[in-house]
C-alpha positions in Angstrom: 5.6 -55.4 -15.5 7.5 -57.9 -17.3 5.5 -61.3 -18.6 8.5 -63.1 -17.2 7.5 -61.6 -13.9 3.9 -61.9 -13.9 4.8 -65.9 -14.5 7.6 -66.2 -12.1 4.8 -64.4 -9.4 2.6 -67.1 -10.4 4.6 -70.1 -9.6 5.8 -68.4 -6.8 2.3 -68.1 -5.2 1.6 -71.2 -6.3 4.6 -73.2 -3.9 3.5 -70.8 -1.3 -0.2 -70.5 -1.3 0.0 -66.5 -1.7 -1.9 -64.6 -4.0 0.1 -64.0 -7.1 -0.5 -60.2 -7.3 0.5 -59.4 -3.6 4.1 -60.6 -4.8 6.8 -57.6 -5.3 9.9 -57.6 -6.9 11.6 -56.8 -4.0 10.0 -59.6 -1.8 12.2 -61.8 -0.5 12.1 -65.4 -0.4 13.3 -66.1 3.3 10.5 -63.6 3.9 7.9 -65.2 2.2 4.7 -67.0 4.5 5.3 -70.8 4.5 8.8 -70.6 2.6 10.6 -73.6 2.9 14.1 -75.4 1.3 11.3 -77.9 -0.3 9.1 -75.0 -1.7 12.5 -73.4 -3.3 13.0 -77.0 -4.5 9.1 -76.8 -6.0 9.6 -73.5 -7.7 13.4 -74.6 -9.3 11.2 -77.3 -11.0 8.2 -75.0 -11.5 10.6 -72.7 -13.3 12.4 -75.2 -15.4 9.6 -76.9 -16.5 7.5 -73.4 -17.5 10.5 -71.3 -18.9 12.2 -74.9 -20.4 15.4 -73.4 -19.0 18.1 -75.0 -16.9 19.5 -72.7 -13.8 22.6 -73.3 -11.9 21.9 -75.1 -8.6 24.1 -72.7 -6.9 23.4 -69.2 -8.7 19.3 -70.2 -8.2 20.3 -70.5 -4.5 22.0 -67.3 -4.2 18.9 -65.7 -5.6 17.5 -63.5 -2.2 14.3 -61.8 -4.2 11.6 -62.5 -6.9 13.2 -59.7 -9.0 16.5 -61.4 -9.1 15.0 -65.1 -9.6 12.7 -63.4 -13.0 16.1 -61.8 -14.3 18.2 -65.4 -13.5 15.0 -66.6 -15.9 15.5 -64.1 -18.4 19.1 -64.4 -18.7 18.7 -68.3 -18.9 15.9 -67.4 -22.0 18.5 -65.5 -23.7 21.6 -67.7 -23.5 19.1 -71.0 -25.0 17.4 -69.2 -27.0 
């Protein structure tokens, strides 16, 4: 497991009040317990902010799954850094 991972599951149970370790890769976001346009909104910022990468509005909305979002994030890491 990936630090980039391990973070991303962090923020993302922090937007939706689920434990951090019960997120998968594979767990989608439409799927997700209280997942709403303004908690995707919350973990773009969350994202930016911890990573201090930009993401393409679009691309970040295509994203389906916490796998894809962590490698949008390590893509982004590589191409600033």
């Amino acid at each position: 497991m990936s630090e980039v991972f391990v973070e991303v599951a962090d923020l993302v149970g922090q937007v939706t009040d689920l434990p951090a370790e019960e997120i998968a890769a594979d767990a989608r976001f439409d799927s997700l317990a209280n997942w709403t346009s303004y908690d995707a909104l919350r973990l773009l910022t969350g994202i930016e902010q911890k990573f201090a990468v930009r993401l393409d509005l679009q691309e970040y909305f295509a994203i389906k799954d916490v796998g894809g979002l962590v490698a949008a994030v390590a893509s982004a890491q590589e191409k600033s850094g």
